[in-house]
TORKE-557572 format. One line per 5 residues: their letters; for each residue x, y, z of C-alpha. Coordinates in Angstrom, 1 decimal. Layout:
BEGIN
A	X/Y/Z ~ ...
// end
This chain:
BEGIN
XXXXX	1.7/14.1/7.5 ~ -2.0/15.1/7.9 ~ -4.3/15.8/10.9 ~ -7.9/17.0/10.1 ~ -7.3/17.4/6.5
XXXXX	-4.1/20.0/7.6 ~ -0.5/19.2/6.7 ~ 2.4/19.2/9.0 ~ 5.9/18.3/8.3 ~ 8.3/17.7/11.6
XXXXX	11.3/19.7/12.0 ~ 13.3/18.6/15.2 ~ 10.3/18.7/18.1 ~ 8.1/21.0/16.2 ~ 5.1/20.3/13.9
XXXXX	5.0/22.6/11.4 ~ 1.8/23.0/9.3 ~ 2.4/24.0/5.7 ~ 0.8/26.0/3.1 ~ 0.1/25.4/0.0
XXXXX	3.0/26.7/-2.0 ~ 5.0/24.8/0.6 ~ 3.1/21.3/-0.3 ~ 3.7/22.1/-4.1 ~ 7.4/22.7/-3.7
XXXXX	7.6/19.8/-1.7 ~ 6.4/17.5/-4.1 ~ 8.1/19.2/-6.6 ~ 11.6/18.3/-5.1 ~ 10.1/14.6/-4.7
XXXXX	9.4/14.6/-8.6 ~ 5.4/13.5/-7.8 ~ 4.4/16.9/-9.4 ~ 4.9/18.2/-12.6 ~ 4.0/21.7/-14.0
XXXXX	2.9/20.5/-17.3 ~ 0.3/18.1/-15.5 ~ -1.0/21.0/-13.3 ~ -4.2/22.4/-13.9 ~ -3.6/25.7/-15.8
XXXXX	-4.5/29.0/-14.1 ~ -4.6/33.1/-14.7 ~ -5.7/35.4/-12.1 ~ -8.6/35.7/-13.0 ~ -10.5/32.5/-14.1
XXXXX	-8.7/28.7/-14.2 ~ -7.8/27.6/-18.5 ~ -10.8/26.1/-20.0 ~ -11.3/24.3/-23.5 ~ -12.3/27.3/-25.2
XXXXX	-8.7/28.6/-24.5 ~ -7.5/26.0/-26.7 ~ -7.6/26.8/-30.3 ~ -8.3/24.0/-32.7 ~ -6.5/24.5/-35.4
XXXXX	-3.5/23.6/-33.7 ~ -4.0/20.5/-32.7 ~ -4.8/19.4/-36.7 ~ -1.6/21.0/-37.4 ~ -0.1/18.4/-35.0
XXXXX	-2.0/15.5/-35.6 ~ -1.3/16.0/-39.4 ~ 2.6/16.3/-38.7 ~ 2.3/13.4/-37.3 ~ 1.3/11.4/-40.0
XXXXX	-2.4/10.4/-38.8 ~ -5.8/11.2/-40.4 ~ -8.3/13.7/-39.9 ~ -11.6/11.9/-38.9 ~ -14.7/14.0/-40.9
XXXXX	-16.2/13.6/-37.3 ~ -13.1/15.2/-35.4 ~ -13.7/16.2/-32.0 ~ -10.9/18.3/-30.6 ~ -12.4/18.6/-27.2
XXXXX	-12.1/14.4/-26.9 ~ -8.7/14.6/-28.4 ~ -8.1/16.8/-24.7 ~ -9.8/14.2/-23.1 ~ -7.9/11.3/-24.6
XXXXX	-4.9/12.7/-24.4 ~ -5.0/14.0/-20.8 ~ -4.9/17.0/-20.9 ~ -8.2/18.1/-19.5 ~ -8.7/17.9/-15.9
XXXXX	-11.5/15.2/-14.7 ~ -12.9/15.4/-17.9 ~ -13.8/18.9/-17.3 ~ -13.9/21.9/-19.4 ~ -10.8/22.7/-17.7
XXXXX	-7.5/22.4/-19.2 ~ -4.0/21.5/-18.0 ~ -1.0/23.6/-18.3 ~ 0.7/20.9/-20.7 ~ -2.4/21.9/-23.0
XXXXX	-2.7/25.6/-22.9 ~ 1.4/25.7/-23.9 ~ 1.0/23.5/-26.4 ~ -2.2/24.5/-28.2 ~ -3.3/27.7/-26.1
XXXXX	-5.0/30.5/-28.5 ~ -2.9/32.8/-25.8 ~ -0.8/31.0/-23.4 ~ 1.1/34.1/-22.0 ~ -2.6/34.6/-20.3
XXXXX	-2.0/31.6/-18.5 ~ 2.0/31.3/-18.0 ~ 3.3/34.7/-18.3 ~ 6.9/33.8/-18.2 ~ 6.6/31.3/-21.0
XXXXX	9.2/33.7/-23.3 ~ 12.5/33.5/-24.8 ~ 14.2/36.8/-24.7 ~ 17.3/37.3/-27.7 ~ 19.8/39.6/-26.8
XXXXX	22.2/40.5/-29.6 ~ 25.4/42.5/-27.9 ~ 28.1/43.8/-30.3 ~ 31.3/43.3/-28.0 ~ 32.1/39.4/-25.9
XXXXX	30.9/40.9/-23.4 ~ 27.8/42.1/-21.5 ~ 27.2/46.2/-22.4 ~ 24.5/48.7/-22.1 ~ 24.3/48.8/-25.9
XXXXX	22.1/45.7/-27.4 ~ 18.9/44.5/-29.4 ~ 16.5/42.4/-27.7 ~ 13.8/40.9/-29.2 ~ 11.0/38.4/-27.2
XXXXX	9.2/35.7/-28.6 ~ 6.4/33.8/-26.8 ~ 3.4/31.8/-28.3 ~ 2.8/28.0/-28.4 ~ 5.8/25.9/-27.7
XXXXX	6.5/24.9/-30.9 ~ 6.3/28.1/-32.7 ~ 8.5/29.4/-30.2 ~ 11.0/26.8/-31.9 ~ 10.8/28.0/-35.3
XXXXX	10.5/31.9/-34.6 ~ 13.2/31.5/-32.2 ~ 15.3/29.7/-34.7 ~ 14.5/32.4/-37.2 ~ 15.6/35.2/-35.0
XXXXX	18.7/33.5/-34.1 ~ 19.5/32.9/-37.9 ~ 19.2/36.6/-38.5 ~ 21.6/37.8/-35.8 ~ 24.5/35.1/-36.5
XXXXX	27.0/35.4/-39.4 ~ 26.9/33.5/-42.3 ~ 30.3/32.6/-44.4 ~ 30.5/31.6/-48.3 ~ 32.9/29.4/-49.8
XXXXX	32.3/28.4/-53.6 ~ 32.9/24.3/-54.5 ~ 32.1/23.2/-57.9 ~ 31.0/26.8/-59.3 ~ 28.5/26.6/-56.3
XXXXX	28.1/29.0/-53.7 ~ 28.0/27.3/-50.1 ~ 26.9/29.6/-47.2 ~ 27.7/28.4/-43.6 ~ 26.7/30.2/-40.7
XXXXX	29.2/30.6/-37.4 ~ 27.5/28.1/-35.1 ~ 26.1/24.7/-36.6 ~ 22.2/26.1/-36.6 ~ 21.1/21.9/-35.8
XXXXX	22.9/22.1/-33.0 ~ 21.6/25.6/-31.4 ~ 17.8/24.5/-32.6 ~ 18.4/21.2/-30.3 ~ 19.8/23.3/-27.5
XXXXX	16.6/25.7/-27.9 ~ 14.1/22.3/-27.9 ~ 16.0/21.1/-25.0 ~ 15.7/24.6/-23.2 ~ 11.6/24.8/-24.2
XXXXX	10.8/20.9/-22.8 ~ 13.2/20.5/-19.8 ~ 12.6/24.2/-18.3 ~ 10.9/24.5/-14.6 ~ 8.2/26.6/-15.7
XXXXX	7.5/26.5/-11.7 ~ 10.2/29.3/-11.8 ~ 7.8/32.3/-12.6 ~ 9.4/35.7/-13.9 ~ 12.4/34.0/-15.0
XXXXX	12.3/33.1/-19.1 ~ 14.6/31.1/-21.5 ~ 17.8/33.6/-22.3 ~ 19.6/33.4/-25.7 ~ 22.9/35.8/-25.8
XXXXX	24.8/36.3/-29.0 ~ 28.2/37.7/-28.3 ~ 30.5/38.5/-30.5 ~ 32.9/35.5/-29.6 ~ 29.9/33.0/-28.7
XXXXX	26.4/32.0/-28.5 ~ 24.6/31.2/-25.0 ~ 21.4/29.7/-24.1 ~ 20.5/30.2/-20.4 ~ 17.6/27.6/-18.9
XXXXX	15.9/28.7/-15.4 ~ 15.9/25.1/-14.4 ~ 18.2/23.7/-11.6 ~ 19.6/20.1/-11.8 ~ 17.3/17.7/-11.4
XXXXX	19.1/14.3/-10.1 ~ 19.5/15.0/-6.3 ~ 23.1/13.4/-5.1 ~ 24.5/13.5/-8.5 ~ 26.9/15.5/-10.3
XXXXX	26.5/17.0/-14.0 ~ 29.2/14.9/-15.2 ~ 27.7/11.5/-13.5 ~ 24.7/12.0/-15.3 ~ 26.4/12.8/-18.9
XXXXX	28.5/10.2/-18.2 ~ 25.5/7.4/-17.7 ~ 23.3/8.7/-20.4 ~ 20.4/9.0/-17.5 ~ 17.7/11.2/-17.8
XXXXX	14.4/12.8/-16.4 ~ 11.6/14.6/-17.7 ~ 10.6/17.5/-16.3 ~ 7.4/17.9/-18.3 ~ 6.8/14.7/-19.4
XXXXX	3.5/15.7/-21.3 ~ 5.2/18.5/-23.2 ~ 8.1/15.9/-24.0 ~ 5.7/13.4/-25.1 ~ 4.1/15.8/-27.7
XXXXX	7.5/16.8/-29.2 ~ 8.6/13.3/-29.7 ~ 5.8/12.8/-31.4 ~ 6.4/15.6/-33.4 ~ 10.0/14.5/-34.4
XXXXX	11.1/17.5/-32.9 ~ 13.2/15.6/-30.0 ~ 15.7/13.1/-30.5 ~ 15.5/10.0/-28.4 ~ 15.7/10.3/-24.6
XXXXX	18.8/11.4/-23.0 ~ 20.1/12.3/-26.7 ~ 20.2/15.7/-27.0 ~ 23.5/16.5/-25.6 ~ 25.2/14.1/-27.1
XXXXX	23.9/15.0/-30.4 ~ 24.7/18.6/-30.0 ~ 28.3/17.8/-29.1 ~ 28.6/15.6/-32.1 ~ 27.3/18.4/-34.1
XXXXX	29.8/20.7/-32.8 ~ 32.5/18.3/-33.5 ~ 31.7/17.9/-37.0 ~ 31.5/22.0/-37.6 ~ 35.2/21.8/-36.5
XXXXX	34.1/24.1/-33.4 ~ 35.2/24.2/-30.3 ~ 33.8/21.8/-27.7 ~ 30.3/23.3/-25.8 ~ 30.5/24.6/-22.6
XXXXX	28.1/23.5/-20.1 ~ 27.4/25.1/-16.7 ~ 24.7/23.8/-14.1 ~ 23.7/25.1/-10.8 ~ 20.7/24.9/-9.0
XXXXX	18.6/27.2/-10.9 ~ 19.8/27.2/-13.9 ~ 21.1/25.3/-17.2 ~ 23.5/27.3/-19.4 ~ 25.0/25.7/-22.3
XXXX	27.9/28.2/-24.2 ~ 28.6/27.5/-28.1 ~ 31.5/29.2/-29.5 ~ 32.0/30.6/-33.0
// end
C-alpha cells in the first residue's frame, strides 16, 4: 500500500515502509517484475543504445531467416522489439545481454565459470576457465570449452572411425541454454557453474524454484512452465536455440536415454538449479 507516494506493507499492527530493493523483491516473488525487462544499469551511467553493437543484431535477424532492409535501422529494431525503455536512448537489460558491445559492464555476474577437477570429487587442484560475452556466444564458447575437457571414445563401423564423447554433447548444450535463459540474474555475484568430475558432469543455476506451493516433481510431472526472462526466451526461440516450452528437460532425459547413460540427476532448492549427468 501507498501513502504520499511512500510504500508500506502491514506486518501484524505495524506499517512498515519499504525501500526500494524491498519493492523489487517483492514484485519479484509475485512474478510482476522481470530482470530481462528492467532497465539496464552500471554504476556509473544507466545502458544506452550506443552500448548495443549493431552487428549483432544482423547476425540474429539473418539466423532467423528474414531480410536485411538497405534502409536498416537498428535503433527502431530496439524500439520495436521492446527493448528500449520509453523510446528512449536507454536500453533494457534483455538488450544489453543479448546484443551488448560489453554486457559484463552492465551485469557483472553474467559468466559461466568451467571447473575441470581430476578426481569425483571437489580438490584444491583444478582448471578454471570463465566465459562471459552476449548470451548466445556464451552458448557456443561454453560448448566449446566443455568439448575440450570431456573424453571422447572411437569405435570403427564399416572401415569408419566413429568418435563419441562421454556425455551426449546435445544434451549438456540444452542444459547450458536452459541454465543461460531461466537463471535469476537478480542474484548478483553468483554465476552459472559447470563441474567436470571425473565420474560426472554438473551444471549448477543460481535460480531458486519458481512455482510457489509446488514440488519439483509436480511440475515435471505436468509439463508446466514459467519464464523467468521472457524477453531473453523469446529471442532464443526465435533463434532455434530453444526447444518448445516446457521441453527442455524432457528432451535432455531422452537424450540421455538414447546414449545408454544413466538417468540425470536433478536437485532444486530455493536458490539454485543443479542438474548432474553421469559418464
Amino acid at each position: 500500500y501507498t501513502y504520499k507516494k511512500v510504500p508500506y506493507i502491514r506486518r501484524g499492527s505495524v506499517n512498515h515502509p519499504l525501500s526500494p530493493d524491498e519493492i523489487i523483491e517483492i514484485e519479484r516473488r509475485s512474478k510482476r517484475l522481470h530482470f530481462d525487462e528492467m532497465p539496464a544499469n552500471s554504476l556509473q551511467r544507466p545502458g544506452l543504445i550506443s552500448d548495443i553493437d549493431q552487428q549483432k543484431i544482423i547476425y540474429y535477424i539473418k539466423k532467423t531467416g528474414k531480410n536485411i532492409p538497405s534502409n536498416f535501422d537498428y535503433k527502431q529494431f530496439l524500439v520495436n522489439n521492446e527493448l528500449t525503455i520509453n523510446h528512449s536512448g536507454k536500453v533494457r537489460n534483455a538488450a544489453l545481454l543479448l546484443f551488448g558491445k560489453e554486457p559484463l559492464q552492465f551485469i557483472p555476474h553474467n559468466k559461466i565459470s568451467i571447473c575441470v577437477y581430476s578426481s569425483n570429487e571437489v580438490i584444491s587442484d583444478f582448471v578454471k576457465s570463465e566465459i562471459s560475452g552476449d548470451l548466445v556466444d556464451m552458448v557456443h564458447r561454453a560448448m566449446i570449452d566443455i568439448q575440450r575437457n570431456v573424453k571422447f571414445y572411437s569405435s570403427i563401423e564399416n572401415l569408419e572411425r566413429i568418435d563419441i564423447p562421454e556425455y551426449p554433447l546435445l544434451a549438456i548444450r540444452e542444459a547450458i541454454i536452459n541454465a543461460i535463459v531461466h537463471r535469476d540474474y537478480f542474484i548478483s555475484g553468483s554465476e552459472i557453474y559447470v563441474r567436470i568430475f571425473s565420474d560426472r558432469l554438473e551444471i549448477l543455476n543460481p535460480g531458486g524454484f519458481p512455482f510457489d506451493g509446488y514440488s519439483w516433481e509436480e511440475v515435471e510431472n505436468s509439463g508446466n512452465s514459467l519464464r523467468r526472462n521472457p524477453k531473453i526466451a523469446k529471442f532464443f526461440e526465435d533463434l532455434k536455440l530453444m526447444e518448445q516450452e516446457g521441453q527442455g528437460i524432457p528432451r535432455i532425459k531422452k537424450l540421455v536415454k538414447e546414449a545408454g547413460l544413466p538417468e540425470v540427476k536433478i536437485e532444486v532448492t530455493q536458490n539454485t538449479f543443479k542438474i548432474t549427468f553421469f559418464n
